[in-house]
C-alpha positions in Angstrom: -20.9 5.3 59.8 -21.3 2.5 62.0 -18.5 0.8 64.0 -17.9 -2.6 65.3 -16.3 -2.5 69.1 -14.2 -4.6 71.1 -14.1 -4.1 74.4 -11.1 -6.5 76.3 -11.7 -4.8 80.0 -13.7 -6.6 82.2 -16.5 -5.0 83.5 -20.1 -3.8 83.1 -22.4 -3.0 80.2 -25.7 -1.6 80.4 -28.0 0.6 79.6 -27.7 4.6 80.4 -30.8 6.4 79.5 -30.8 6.5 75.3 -27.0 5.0 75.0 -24.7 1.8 76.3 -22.4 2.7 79.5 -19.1 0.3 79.7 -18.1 0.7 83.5 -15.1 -1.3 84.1 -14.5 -3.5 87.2 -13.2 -1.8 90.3 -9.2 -1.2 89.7 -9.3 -1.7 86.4 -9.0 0.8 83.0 -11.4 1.0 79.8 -10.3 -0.9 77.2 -12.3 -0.7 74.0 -11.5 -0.8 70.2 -13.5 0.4 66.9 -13.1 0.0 63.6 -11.5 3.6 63.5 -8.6 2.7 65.8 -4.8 2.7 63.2 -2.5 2.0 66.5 -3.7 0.8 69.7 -1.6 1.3 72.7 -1.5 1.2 76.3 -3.1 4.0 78.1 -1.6 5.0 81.5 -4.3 4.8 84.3 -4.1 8.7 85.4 -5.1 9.7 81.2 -8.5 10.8 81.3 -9.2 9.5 77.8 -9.8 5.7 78.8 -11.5 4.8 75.5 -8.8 3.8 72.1 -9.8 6.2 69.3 -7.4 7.5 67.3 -9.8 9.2 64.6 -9.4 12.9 65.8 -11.9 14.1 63.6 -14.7 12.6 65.7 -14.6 12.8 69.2 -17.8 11.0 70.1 -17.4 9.8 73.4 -17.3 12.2 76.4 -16.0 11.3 79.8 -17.6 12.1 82.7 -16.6 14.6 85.6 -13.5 13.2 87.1 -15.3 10.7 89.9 -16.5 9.0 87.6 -14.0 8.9 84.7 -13.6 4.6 84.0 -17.0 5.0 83.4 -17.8 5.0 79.1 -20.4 5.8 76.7 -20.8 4.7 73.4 -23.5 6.4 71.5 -25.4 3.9 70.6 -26.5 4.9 66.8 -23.0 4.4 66.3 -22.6 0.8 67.0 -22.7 -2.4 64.3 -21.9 -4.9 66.4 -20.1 -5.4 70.0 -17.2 -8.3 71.0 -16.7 -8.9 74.2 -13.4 -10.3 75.6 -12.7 -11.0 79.0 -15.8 -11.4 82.0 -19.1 -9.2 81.7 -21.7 -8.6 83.1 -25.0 -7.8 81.8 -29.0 -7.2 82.6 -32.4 -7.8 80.8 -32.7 -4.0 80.0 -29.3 -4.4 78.3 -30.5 -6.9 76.1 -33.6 -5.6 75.6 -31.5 -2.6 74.5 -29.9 -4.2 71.6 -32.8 -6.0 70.4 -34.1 -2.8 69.8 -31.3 -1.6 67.7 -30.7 -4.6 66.3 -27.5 -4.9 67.8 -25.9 -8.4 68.1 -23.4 -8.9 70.3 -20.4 -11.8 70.2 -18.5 -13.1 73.2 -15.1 -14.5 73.0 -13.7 -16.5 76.7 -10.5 -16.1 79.1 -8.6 -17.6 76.2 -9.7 -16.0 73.0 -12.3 -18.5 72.4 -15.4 -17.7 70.9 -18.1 -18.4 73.5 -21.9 -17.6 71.4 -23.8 -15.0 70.0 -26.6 -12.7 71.6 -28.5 -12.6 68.2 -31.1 -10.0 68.6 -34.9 -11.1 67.3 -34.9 -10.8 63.4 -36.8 -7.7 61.9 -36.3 -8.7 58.6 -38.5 -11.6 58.2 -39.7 -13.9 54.9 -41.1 -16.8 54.7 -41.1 -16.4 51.1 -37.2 -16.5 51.2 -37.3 -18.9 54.2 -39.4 -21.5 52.5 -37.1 -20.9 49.4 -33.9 -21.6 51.4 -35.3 -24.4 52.9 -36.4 -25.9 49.3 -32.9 -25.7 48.2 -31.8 -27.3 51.1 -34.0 -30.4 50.7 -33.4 -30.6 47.0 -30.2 -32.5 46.6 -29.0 -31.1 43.2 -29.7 -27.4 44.0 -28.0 -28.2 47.2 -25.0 -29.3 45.9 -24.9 -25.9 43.1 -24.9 -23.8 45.8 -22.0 -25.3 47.4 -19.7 -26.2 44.7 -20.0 -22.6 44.3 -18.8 -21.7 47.6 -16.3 -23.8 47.3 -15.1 -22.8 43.7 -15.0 -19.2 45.5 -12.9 -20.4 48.2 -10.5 -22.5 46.3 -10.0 -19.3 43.6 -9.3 -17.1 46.4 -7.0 -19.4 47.8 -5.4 -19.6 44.2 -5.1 -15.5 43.9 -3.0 -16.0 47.5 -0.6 -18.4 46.0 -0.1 -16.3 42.6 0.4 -13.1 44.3 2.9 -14.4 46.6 4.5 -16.5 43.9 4.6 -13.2 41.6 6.9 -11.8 45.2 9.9 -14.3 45.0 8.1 -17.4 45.9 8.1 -21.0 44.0 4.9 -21.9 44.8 4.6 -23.3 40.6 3.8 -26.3 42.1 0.6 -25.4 44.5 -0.7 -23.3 41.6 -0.9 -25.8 39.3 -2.5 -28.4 42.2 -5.2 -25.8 43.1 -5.9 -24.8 39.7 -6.8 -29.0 38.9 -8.8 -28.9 42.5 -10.9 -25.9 41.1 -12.2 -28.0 38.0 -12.2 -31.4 39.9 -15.3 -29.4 42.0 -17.4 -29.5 39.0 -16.9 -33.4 38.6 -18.6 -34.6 42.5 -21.3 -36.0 43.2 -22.1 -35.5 46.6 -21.9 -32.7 49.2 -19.5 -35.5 51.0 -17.1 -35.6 47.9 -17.1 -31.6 48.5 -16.1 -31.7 51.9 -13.2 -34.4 51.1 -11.7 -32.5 48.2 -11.9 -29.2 49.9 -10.4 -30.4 52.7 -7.3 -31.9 50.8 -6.6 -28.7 48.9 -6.7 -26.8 51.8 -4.3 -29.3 53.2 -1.9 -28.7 50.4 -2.6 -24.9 50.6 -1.4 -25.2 54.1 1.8 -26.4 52.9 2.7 -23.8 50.9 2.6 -21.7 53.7 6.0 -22.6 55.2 7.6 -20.3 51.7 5.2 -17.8 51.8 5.6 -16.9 55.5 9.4 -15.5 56.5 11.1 -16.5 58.7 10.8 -20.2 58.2 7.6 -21.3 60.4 7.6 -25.0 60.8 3.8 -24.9 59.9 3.1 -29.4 59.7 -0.7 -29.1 60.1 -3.9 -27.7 61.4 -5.1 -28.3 64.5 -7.9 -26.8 66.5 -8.4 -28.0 70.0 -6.0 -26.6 70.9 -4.0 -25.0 68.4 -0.1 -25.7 69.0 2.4 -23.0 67.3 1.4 -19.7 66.8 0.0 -20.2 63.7 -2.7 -22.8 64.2 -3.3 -20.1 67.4 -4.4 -16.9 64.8 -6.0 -19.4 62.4 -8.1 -20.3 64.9 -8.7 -16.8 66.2 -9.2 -15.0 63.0 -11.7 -17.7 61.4 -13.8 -17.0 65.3 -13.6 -13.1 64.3 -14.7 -14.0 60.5 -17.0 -16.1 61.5 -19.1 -13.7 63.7 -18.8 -11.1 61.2 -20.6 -12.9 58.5 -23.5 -14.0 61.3 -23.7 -10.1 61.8 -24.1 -9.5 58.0 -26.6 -12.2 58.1 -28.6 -10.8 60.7 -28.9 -7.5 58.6 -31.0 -9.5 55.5 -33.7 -11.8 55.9 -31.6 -14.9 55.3 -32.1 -17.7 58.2 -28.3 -18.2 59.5 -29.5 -22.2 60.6 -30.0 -23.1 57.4 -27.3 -24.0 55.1 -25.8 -25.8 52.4 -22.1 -26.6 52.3 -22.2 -27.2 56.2 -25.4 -29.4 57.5 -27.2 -27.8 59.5 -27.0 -28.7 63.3 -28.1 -27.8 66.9 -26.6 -25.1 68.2 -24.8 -23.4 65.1 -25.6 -20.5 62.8 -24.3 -23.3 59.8 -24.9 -20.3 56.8 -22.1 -18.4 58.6 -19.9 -21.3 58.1 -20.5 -21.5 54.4 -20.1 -17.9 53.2 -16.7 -17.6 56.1 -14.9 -20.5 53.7 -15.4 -17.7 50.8 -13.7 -15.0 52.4 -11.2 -16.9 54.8 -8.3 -16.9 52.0 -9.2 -12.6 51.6 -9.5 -11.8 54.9 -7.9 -14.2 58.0 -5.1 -15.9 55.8 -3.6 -12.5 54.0 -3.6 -10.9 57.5 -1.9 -14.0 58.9 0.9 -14.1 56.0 0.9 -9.8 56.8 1.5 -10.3 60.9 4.5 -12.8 60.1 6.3 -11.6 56.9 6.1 -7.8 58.4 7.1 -8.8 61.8 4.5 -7.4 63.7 3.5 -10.6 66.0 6.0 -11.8 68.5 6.7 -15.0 70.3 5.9 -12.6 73.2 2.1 -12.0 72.1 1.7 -15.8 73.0 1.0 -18.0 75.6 2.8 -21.5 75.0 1.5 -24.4 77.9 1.6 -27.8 78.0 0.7 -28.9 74.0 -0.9 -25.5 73.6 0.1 -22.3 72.1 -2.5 -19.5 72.6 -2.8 -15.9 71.6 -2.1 -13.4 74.6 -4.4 -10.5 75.3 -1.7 -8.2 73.4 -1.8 -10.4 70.1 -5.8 -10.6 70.2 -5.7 -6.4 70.6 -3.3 -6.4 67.4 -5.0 -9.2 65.4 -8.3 -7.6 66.0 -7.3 -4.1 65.6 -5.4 -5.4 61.9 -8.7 -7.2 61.2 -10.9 -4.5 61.5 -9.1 -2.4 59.6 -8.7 -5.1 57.0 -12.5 -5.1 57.2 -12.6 -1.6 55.9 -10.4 -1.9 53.2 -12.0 -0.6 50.1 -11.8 -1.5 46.8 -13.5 -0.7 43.0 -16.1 -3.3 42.5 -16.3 -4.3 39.4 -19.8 -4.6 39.0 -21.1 -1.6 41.6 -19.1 0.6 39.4 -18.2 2.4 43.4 -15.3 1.6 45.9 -16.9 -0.8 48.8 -15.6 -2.3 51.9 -14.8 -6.1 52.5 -17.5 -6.0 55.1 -19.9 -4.6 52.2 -18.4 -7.3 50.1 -19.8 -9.7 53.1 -23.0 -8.0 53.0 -23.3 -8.6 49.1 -22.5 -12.0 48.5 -25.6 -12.5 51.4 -27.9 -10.6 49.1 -26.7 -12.7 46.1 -28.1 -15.6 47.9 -31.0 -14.1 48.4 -31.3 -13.4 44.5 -30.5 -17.2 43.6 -32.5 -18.2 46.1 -35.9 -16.7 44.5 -34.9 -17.7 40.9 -34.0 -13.9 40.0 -30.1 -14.3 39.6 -27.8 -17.4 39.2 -25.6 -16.9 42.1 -21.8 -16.6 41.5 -19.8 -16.8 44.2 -17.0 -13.8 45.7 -13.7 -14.4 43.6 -11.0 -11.9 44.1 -10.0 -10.5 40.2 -7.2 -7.9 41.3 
């Protein structure tokens, strides 16, 4: 099965004959998580296993003879998708590496921030379904189906969030009953405007509720972005980047054009489509792994870097949110209609192809809602 990995050592990636070689800076040790990883920890520099894995049924990667021992290979049928944190460097061949295995690759800055996307030329080509995405795009009213869907998706989600957690000790009566009128106010507007302005108010209030269902007491006001201020705002903004990136890499695996979109406009310099179908999983995925770091006290003042009117995440709470996300990612679950257990990255995967199926007037698309 293929794996996504992070890699948060500085250093070199390239090609190495039929596989990708991660050779770290001078002084420095190999850093890299997968999918497979349950509890990263620090590795001492003399260890001669510089790579995180802690599935010990698979040793895949081999270290060289003991000059050379930073040096790593990852196999390269293995990969999904690679996140780099940190500085890199990188050639042509490396590239042209990827694009070869359709491999994309998603870089994040100093600071956590996500930087772009190396997205790998598309294989899977229509202009059937391109000229079908774009039709729906241009005609108003199927326009706005398609995203009073997402949104219906996103704002059910974020009602399943509120019941558990009212269902664990929590008054949250009164956020339950405002987010269950915001879900049939979405059938009532008129423009993809109106969409925008309600979602963004419910979300607002959802926010809210957040100071009862996180413990200890939080202090959360509001959501800000640039920057984020408290610790919360800080993995928000972190987690939607990781989310985000994911869904462009389930994207790139159909024949869906990630520019084109319909709840988002599309714009220069954005995969927009990502955006959409990240609002339906954002309640699943980044928020229940937020409320889990907090209530279970696994993230610490420590993993964060407070400056000036800034609060960011520190290189230890991006290696535990990420190594928490990824195994949220592979959290399995009976689908209902599959009739077989699939992941919440195959859940990604499938609401893409229910697009696709709405999109050439095969199958109404209904939008992800959580039912357990």
């Amino acid at each position: 099965m293929k794996k996504n990995f992070y890699i948060f050592t500085s250093g070199i990636l390239k090609r190495k004959d039929n596989t990708i070689c991660f050779e770290p800076f001078q002084n420095q040790q190999t850093d890299i998580l997968d999918e497979t990883n349950q509890n990263p920890k620090e590795k001492d520099s003399s260890e001669e296993e510089y790579l995180i894995d802690f599935d010990d049924d698979e040793k895949e990667y081999q270290n060289e003879d003991k000059s050379k021992s930073k040096r790593k290979y990852i196999p390269i049928e293995s990969i999904d998708s690679i996140y780099c944190f940190g500085e890199h460097r990188f050639n042509s061949r490396f590239f042209n590496f990827l694009s070869q295995n359709q491999i994309p690759l998603h870089l994040f800055n100093y600071y956590g921030y996500y930087s772009g996307t190396y997205y790998p030329r598309e294989t899977l080509v229509s202009g059937k379904l391109l000229i079908a995405q774009v039709e729906f795009y241009l005609d108003s009213s199927k326009r706005l189906n398609i995203a009073k869907e997402i949104i219906r998706g996103s704002l059910n989600n974020i009602l399943k969030n509120l019941q558990y957690y009212n269902n664990r000790n929590k008054d949250l009566s009164y956020f339950i009953e405002y987010m269950g009128k915001a879900i049939e106010r979405v059938e009532m507007v008129n423009s993809i405007e109106e969409l925008m302005g309600l979602e963004g108010i419910a979300r607002k209030t959802y926010y809210e509720s957040w100071n009862l269902i996180i413990d200890p007491p939080i202090n959360f006001d509001r959501r800000e972005k640039q920057p984020p201020t408290n610790p919360v705002n800080a993995l928000i903004s972190f987690g939607n980047s990781l989310l985000y990136t994911t869904v462009l890499s389930e994207i790139y695996r159909n024949q869906l054009n990630p520019t084109i979109s319909y709840l988002h406009t599309p714009g220069e310099r954005r995969f927009s489509l990502a955006l959409d179908l990240a609002e339906i999983f954002k309640p699943l995925i980044v928020d229940r792994l937020i409320f889990s770091l907090f209530n279970k006290n696994m993230i610490k003042n420590e993993d964060f870097d407070f400056q000036f009117n800034s609060c960011l995440l520190k290189e230890s709470g991006r290696k535990l949110f990420v190594n928490e996300y990824d195994q949220k990612l592979a959290t399995t679950i009976k689908h209902r209609k599959l009739k077989r257990s699939v992941s919440y990255q195959t859940l990604i995967r499938y609401e893409c192809y229910k697009l696709i199926k709405h999109l050439l007037d095969s199958e109404d698309y209904q939008s992800f809602k959580i039912w357990w």
